[in-house]
N, C-alpha and C positions, 0 to 999 in steps of 0.2 A: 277379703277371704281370710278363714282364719290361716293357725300354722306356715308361717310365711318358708317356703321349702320349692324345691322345683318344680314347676309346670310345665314341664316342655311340651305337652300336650295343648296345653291351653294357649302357650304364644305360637302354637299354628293356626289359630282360628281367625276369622273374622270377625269385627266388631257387634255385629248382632249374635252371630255365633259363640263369642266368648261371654254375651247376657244370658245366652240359654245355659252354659255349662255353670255359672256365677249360681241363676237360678235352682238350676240339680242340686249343686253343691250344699247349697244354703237349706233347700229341702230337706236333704240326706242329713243335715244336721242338726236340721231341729224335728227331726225322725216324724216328718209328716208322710202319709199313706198313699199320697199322689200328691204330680201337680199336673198343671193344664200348661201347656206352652202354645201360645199361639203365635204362633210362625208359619211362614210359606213353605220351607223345607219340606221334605218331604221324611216321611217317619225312619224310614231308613240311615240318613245323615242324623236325625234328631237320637238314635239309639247310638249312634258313633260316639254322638256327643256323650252320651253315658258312658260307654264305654271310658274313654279318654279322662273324664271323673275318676271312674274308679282303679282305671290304672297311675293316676295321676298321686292319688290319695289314698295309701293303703290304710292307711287308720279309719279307713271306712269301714272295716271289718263286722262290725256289726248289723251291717246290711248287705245280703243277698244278690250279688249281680247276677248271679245263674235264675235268677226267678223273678226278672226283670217285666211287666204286663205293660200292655199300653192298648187305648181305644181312642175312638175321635168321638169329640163334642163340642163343637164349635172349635175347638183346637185340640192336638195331641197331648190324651193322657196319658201321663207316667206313672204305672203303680207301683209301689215298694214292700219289699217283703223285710222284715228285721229278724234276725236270730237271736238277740242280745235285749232286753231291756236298759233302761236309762242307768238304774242302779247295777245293775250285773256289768254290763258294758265299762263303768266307772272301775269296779272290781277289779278288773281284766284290765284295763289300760294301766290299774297302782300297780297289779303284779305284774306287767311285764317291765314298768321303770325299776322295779327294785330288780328284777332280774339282770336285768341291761346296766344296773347300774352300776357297777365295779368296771365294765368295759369301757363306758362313758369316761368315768373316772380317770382310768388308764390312759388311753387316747386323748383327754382334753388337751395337754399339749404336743402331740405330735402334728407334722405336717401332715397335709391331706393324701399322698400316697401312703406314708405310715399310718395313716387313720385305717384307709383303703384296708389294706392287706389286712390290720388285725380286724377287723369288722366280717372280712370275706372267713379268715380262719377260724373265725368263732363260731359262724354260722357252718362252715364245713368240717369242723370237728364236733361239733353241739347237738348235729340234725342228722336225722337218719332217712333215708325216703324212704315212701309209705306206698306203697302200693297197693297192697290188700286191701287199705281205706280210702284211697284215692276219691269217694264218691262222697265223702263226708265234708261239707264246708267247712269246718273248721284243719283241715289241711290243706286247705286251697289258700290261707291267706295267716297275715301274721302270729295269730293265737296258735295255731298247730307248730310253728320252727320256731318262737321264741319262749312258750310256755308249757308244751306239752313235747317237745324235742324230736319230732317227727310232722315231716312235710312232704308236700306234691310240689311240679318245680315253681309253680304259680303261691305258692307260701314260702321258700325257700329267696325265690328275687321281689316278691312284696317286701318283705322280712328287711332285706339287703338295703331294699329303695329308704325304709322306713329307718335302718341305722344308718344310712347313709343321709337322709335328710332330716335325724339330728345330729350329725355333726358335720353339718353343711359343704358338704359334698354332690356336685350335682350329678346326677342318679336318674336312669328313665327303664321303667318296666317293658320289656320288648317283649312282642307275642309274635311268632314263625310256629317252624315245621324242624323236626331233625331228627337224625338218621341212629337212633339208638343203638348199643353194644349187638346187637341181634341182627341189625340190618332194615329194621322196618323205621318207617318214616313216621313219626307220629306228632299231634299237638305239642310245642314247647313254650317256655318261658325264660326267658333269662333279664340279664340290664346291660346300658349301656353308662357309663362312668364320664366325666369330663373332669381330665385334673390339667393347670395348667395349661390352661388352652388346646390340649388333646384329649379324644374320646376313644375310649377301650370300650369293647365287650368283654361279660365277665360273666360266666356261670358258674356260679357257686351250685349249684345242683351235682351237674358230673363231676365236677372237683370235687365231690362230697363224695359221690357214690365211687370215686378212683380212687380213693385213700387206700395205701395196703402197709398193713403193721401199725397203723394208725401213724401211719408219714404223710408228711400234704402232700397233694397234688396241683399243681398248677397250670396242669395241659391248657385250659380256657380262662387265664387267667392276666386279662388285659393284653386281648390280642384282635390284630386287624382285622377287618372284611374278608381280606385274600385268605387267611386262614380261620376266619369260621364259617365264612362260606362252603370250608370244604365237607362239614355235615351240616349244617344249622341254614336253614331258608327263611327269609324273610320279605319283607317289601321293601326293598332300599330307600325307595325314595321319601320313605316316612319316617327316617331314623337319617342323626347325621353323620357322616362317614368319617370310619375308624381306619386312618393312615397307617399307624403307627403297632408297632407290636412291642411289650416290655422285655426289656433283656432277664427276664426273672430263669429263663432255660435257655442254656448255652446253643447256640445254632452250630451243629460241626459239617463244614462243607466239602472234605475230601477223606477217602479209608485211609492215611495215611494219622490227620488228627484224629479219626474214630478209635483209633483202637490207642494212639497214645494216650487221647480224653480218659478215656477207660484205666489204664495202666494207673495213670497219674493221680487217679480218683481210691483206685485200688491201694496202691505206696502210701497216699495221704489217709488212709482208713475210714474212708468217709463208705458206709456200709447199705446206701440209700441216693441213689442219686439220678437224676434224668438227663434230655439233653433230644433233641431237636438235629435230625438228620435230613437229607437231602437224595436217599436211596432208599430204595422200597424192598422189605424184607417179603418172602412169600408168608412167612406165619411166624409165631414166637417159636418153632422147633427150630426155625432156620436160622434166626437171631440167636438163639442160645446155645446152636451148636455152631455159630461163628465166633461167639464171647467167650464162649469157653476152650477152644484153641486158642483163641489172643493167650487165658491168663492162664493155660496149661503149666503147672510146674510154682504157681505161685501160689504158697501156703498161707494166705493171709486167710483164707474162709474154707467152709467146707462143701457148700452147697450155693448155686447161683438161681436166683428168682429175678423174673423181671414182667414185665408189661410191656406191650407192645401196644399204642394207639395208632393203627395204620393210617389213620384218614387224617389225625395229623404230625403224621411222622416223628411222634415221641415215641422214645426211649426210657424206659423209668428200670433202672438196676437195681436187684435188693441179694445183698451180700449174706449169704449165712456163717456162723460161726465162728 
């Protein structure tokens, strides 16, 4: 197969099962219009195996997995729809290397968490999410977040998968369910990371769409099951399990270090800060009018902002003045 990069989809298969996706693949790439696969499976499993294609290989871009057709003829056909010609397609693959290419640059020698992070910041300060076009393919997948600067969260973790696997980082496109700022549950996407022999979850979408003042956010930013479980749904058993959480946001487990964290944060004039609590506020009025009795009488700012992420109990402070 070409682009030797991570499969995690493909070493779940079995050995007749990994010739039908080998087959797709090799299709999708030399942009034929169907194939025939004849197999016992049943058409159902046989579109999985697509699936798992194209999540597997976001530089498939050029082809249309929303407009996937299939019949039977002596075996199951697959038909393909292309957005992109052979020459346009070329086009678009130069300008997103010259794009990406000062980040490549940069990160060539960093370690693979140091890769991580500025790969994830690029893509969450660089993209903006796209709602109103949502229904346009080219925000669905890597041409919208690394060429045109606005993504759906399915362009936004292709996007991630695709700088993460070049600079070889292993990287898997996850598709669930989560519970967005509004409260409704809808379609999501994000990835799953393995550095070091541990796997994080990492959405770069909501860290994108949390940024305020143009500060990172790091709420879903290489952290366990246990905490993305607590909006984000998934199929566990198809994904492998993320133990571990990054120490990137301070955990503070008693009101005793909440409001010294604060203070300390305050004294050091650090004007932008989060941090990860273990007590549940009723809303951000009630948080802000407890932070602002802590640092009553302290002249360092004039105005206190903050965010509140209830579901996982971040704290993000923004100091004015």
């Amino acid at each position: 197969m070409h682009n030797k990069h991570a499969r995690y989809f493909y070493t779940r298969l079995n050995d007749g099962q990994k010739l039908i996706y080998k087959n797709i693949l090799q299709a999708l790439y030399a942009r034929q219009s169907s194939i025939n696969i004849i197999s016992q499976l049943e058409i159902g499993v046989i579109l999985k195996i697509v699936k798992n294609v194209f999540d597997d290989n976001p530089e498939l871009f050029y082809a249309s997995e929303n407009e996937i057709a299939y019949s039977y003829n002596g075996g199951h056909v697959i038909y393909f729809k292309y957005l992109h010609g052979s020459r346009e397609t070329a086009g678009i693959i130069n300008n997103i290397n010259g794009r990406i290419k000062p980040l490549m640059q940069k990160t060539a020698n960093y370690d693979k968490f140091e890769k991580e992070k500025e790969l994830h910041d690029y893509l969450a300060r660089n993209v903006k999410y796209n709602q109103a076009k949502s229904a346009e393919p080219v925000y669905h997948n890597i041409t919208g977040a690394l060429l045109e600067g606005t993504a759906v969260c399915s362009g936004y973790s292709g996007a991630f998968k695709y700088l993460c696997d070049l600079s070889g980082i292993g990287c898997i496109y996850v598709t669930g369910r989560a519970v967005n700022p509004d409260g409704v549950l809808e379609n999501h996407a994000w990835n799953i990371v393995k550095i070091g022999g541990s796997c994080f979850h990492v959405d770069v979408t909501w860290n994108s769409c949390c940024r305020v003042n143009d500060d990172d956010c790091y709420d879903y930013y290489n952290i366990s099951d246990a905490y993305m479980k607590k909006d984000h749904i998934w199929e566990h058993q198809a994904y492998p399990k993320c133990s571990l959480t990054a120490k990137i946001i301070p955990y503070i487990t008693s009101a005793s270090d909440f409001k010294e964290h604060i203070i300390e944060q305050v004294k050091n004039k650090n004007n932008n800060f989060s941090m990860r609590v273990n007590v549940k506020f009723k809303d951000e009025a009630e948080l802000a009018g407890k932070i602002g009795r802590m640092l009553s009488g302290m002249p360092t700012f004039k105005s206190l902002g903050l965010r509140y992420n209830k579901n996982q109990d971040i704290i993000n402070i923004i100091l004015k003045g």
